[in-house]
C-alpha positions as CSV (number, residue, x, y, z in Angstrom):
1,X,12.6,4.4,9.7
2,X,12.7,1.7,7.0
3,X,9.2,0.6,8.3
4,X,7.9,3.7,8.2
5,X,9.0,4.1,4.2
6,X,7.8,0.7,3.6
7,X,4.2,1.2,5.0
8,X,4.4,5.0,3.4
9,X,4.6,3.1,0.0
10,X,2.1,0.4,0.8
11,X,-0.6,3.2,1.4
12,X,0.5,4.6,-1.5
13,X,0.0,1.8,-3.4
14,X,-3.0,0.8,-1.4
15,X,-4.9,4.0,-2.1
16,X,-4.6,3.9,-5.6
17,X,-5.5,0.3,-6.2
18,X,-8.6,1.0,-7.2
19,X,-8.5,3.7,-9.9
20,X,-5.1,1.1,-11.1
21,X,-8.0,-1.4,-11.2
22,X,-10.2,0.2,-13.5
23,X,-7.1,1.3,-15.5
24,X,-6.5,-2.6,-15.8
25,X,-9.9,-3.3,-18.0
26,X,-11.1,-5.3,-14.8
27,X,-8.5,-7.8,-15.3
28,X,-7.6,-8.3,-11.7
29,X,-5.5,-5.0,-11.3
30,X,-1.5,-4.3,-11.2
31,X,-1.3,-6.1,-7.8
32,X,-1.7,-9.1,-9.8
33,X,0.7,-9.6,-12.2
34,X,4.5,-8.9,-13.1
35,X,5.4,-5.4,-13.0
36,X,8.9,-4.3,-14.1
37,X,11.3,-1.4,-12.1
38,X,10.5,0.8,-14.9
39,X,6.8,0.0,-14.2
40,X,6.6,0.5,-10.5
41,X,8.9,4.3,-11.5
42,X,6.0,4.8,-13.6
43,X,2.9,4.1,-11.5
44,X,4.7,6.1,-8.5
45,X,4.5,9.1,-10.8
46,X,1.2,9.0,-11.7
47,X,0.0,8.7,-8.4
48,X,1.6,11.4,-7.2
49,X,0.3,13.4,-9.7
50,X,-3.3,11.9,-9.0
51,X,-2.8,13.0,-5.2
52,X,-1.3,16.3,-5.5
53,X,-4.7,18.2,-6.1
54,X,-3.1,21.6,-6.2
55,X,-0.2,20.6,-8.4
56,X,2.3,22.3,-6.2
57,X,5.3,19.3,-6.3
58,X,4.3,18.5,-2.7
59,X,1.0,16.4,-1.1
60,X,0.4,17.5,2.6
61,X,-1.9,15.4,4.5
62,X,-4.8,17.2,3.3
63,X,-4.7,16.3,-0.4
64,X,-3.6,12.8,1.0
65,X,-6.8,12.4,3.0
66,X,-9.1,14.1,-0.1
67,X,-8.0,11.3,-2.2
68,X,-8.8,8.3,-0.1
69,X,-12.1,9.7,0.5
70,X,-12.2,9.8,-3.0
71,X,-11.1,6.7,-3.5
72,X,-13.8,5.7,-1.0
73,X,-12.1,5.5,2.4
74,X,-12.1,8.1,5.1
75,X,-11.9,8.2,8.7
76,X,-13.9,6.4,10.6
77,X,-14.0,3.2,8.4
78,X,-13.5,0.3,8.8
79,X,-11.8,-2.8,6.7
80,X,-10.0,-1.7,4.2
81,X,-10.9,2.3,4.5
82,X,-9.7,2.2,8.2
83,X,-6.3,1.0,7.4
84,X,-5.6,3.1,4.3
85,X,-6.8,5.8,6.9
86,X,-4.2,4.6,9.6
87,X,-1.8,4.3,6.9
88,X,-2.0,7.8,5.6
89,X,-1.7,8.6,9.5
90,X,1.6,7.1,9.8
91,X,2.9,8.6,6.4
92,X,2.1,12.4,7.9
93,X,2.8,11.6,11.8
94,X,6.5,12.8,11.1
95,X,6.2,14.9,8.1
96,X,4.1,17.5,7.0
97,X,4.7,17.1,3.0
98,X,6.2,14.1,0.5
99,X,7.7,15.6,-3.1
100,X,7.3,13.6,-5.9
101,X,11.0,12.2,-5.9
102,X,10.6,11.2,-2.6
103,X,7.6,8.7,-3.2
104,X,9.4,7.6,-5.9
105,X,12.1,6.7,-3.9
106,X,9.5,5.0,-1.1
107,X,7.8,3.0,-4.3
108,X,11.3,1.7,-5.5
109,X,12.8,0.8,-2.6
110,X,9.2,-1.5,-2.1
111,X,10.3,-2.2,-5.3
112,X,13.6,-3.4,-4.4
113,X,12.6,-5.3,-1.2
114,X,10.0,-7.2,-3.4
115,X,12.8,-8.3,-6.4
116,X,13.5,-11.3,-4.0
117,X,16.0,-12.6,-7.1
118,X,17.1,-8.9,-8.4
119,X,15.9,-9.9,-11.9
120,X,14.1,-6.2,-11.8
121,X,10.6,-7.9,-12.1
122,X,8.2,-8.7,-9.4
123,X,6.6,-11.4,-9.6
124,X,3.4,-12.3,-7.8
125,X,4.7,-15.0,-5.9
126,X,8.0,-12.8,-5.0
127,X,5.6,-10.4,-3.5
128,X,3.6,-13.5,-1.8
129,X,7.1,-14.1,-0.2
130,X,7.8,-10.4,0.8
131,X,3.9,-10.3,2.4
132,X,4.8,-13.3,4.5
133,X,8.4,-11.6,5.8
134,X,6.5,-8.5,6.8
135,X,4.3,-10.5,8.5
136,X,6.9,-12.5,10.0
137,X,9.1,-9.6,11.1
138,X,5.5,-7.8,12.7
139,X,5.2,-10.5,14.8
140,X,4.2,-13.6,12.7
141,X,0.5,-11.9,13.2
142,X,-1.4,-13.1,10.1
143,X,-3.8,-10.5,8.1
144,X,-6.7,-12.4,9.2
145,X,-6.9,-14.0,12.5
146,X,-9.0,-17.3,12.6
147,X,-12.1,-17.3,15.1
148,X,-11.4,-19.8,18.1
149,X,-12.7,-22.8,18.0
150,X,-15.7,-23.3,20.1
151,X,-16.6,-25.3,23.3
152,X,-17.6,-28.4,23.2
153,X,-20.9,-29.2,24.8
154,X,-21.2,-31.3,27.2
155,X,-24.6,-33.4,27.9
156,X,-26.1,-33.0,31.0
């Protein structure tokens, strides 16, 4: 369950990177720098108000899958489109809905995990560090896998 809430707010995050981005003036966007609890509360808010089309208090899958497409992903894509796809996937797999408190909750507790010294500021090498245990706890499987090396050719 804990994975699930952790991936849940990584799509989140994920799928609003890049109207965060343009927010940021270019400047290399909020994954980038420190960001304070009060922050992260913050910018878990206004994506869920960015998502929830029909302003209801809840985003279904639907209004979840209408704004990656508008943030330029979809099904069917690949890279970067394909996993914010698969990750909106997971998020609805066991749930038809998420409230606004309940992202929240799913942003802060990323929050947490992330605030390796509990200083209530993330730094970007504290997240470097928490990137590295997830991939360490998936299986040590690195984001990008390095092409094998090839054959060396033998004269004949």
């Amino acid at each position: 369950m804990n994975k699930l809430l952790i991936t849940v707010a990584l799509g989140t995050a994920m799928v609003s990177t890049p109207l965060l981005a343009q927010q940021d003036g270019g400047r290399g966007g909020w994954g980038q720098r420190d960001q304070t609890r009060a922050e992260a509360q913050q910018r878990a808010d206004m994506m869920f108000q960015m998502i929830d089309a029909n302003r209801d208090g809840t985003v279904t899958k639907a209004e979840a899958q209408a704004a990656l497409a508008n943030f330029g992903g979809g099904a069917g894509g690949g890279g970067r489109a394909g996993m914010l796809q698969r990750l909106v996937d997971q998020l609805f797999a066991t749930t038809p809905s998420i409230t606004q408190p309940q992202l929240e909750a799913l942003m802060l507790a990323r929050f947490d995990a992330q605030d390796l010294n509990h200083d209530g500021t993330v730094t970007a090498a504290e997240r470097e560090q928490a990137r590295a245990a997830r991939q360490a706890a998936n299986g040590g499987t690195p984001a990008v896998t390095p092409a094998p090396a090839p054959a060396p050719v033998r004269p004949q």
